[in-house]
N, C-alpha and C positions, 0 to 999 in steps of 0.2 A: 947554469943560469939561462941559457940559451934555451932549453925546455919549458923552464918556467913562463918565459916573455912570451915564448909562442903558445903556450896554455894560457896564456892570458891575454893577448891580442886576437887570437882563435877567435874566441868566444864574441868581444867585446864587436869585431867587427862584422860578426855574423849576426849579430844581436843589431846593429846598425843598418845592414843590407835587409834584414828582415823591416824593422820601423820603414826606413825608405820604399820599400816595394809593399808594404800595407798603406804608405802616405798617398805613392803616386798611384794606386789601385784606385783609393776612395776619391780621387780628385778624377780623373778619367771617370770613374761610375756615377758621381755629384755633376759632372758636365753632358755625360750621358743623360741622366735625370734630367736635368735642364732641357736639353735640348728637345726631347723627347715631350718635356711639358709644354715646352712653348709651342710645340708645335700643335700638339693637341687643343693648346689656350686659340691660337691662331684658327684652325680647320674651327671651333666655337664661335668663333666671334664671326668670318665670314659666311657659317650658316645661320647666326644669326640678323647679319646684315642681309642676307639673303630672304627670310624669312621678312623681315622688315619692309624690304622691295615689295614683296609678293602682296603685303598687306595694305602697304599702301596703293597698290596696282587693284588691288580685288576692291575698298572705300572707295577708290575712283570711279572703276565699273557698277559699283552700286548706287551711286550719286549722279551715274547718268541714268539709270534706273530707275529711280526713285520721279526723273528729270521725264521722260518717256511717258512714266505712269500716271503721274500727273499730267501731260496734254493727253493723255487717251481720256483717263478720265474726264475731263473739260469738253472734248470733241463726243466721247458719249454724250453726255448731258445735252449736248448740240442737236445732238444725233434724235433722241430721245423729245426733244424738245419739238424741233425739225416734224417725227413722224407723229406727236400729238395732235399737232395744228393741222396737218395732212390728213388724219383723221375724221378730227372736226367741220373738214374740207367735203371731205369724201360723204361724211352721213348728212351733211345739209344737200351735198347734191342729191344723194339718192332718197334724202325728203321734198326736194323738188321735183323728183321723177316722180315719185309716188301720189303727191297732190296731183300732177297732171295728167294724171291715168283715169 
């Protein structure tokens, strides 16, 4: 009888060491998994917070831009304005020069 029990406890508890070391495998490789995603999730999301900074840093520099271009524009006009009437300056002088010749 003594054959028997251990032909039959044999088996039963090597059938149980086998499930326990397929259980603690897939729980070590599922925490692996994890850890590995979060981390991948994480390295995402601060390149996209980073991406976010930059965007908002480049709308700012374009908005002063935008800020620039319009007083250039205005002071052209100025400008433009300015060397018309200088003009108009300049050809009555030189039709007064010419009557007094």
């Amino acid at each position: 009888m003594d054959n028997t029990i251990i032909a039959v406890v044999v088996p039963i508890i090597t059938a149980c060491c086998t499930v326990a070391s397929f259980v603690v495998g897939r729980v070590v490789s599922t925490r692996k998994e994890a850890k590995s995603k979060g981390k991948n999730e994480g390295e995402l999301k601060s390149d996209i917070d980073y991406i976010k900074a930059r965007l908002d840093s480049l709308y700012s520099e374009q908005h002063e831009m935008v800020k620039n271009f319009e007083a250039n524009s205005e002071r052209i006009t100025r400008c433009e304005e300015s060397a018309k009437q200088a003009h108009r300056r300049i050809d009555r002088l030189e039709n007064l020069h010419d009557r007094s010749k």
